[in-house]
C-alpha positions as CSV (number, residue, x, y, z in Angstrom):
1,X,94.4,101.4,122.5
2,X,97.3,103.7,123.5
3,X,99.6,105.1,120.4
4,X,102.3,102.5,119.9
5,X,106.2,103.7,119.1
6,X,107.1,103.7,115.3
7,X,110.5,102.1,116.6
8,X,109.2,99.0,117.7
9,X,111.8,96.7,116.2
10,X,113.9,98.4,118.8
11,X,111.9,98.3,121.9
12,X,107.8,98.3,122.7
13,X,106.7,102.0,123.8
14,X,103.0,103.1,123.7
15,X,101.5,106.7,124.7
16,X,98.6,107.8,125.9
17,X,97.4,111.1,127.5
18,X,95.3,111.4,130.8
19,X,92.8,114.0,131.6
20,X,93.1,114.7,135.6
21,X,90.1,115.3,137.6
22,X,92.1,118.5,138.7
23,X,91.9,119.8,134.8
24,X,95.7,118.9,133.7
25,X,96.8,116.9,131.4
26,X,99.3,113.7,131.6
27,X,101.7,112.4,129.0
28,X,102.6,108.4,129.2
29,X,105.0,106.3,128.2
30,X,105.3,103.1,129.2
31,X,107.7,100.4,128.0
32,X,107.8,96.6,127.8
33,X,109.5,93.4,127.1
34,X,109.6,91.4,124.6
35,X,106.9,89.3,126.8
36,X,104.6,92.3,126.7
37,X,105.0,93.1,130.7
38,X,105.9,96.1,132.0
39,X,109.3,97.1,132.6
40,X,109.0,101.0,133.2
41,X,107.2,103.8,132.8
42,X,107.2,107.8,132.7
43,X,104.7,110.3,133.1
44,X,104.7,114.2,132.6
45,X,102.4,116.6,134.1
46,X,101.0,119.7,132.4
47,X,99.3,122.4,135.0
48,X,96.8,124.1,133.5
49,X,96.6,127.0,136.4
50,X,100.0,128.3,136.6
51,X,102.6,125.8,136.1
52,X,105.7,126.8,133.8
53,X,104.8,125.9,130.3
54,X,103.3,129.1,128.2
55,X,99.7,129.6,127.2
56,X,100.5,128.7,123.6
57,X,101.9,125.1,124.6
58,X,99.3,124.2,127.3
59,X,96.6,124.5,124.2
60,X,98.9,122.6,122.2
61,X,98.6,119.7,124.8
62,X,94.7,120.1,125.1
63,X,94.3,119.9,121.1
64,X,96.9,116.7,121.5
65,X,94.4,114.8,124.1
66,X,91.7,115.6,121.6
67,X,92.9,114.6,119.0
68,X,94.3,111.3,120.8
69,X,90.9,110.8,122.1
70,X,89.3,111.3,118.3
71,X,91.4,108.4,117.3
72,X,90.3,106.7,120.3
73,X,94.4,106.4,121.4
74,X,94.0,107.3,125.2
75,X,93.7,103.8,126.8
76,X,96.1,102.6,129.3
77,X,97.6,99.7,127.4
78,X,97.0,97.8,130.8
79,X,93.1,97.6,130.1
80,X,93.5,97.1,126.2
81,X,92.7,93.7,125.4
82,X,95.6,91.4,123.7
């Protein structure tokens, strides 16, 4: 299942991290409607090999997928069963 907002009485938001093939790591939010289809989604990209972010913050993301993955929150809500 992928993390669900804690303001859903405002609007349906669920995150979930990705682990690319190329060894960087993906934030995801994707929003619905009151349906539960897809309006819109956003995704952020954290480069492991260079990239802007500091040392510090890329293990911060890698200890966040973990931990995500621990609580088994990393499924695309697509494949998550209703």
């Amino acid at each position: 299942m992928a993390l669900k907002t804690d303001d859903c009485d405002i609007r349906d938001v669920r995150f979930h991290m990705d682990a690319g093939g190329n060894g960087d790591y993906y934030i995801n939010l994707n929003e619905y409607d009151d349906t539960g289809k897809w309006i819109k989604g956003i995704n952020y990209r954290m480069a492991m090999s260079g990239g802007f972010a500091p040392h510090e913050v890329k293990m911060a993301f890698v200890a966040l997928y973990r931990a995500m993955e621990t609580a088994k929150l990393n499924n695309h809500p697509a494949n998550e069963s209703q």
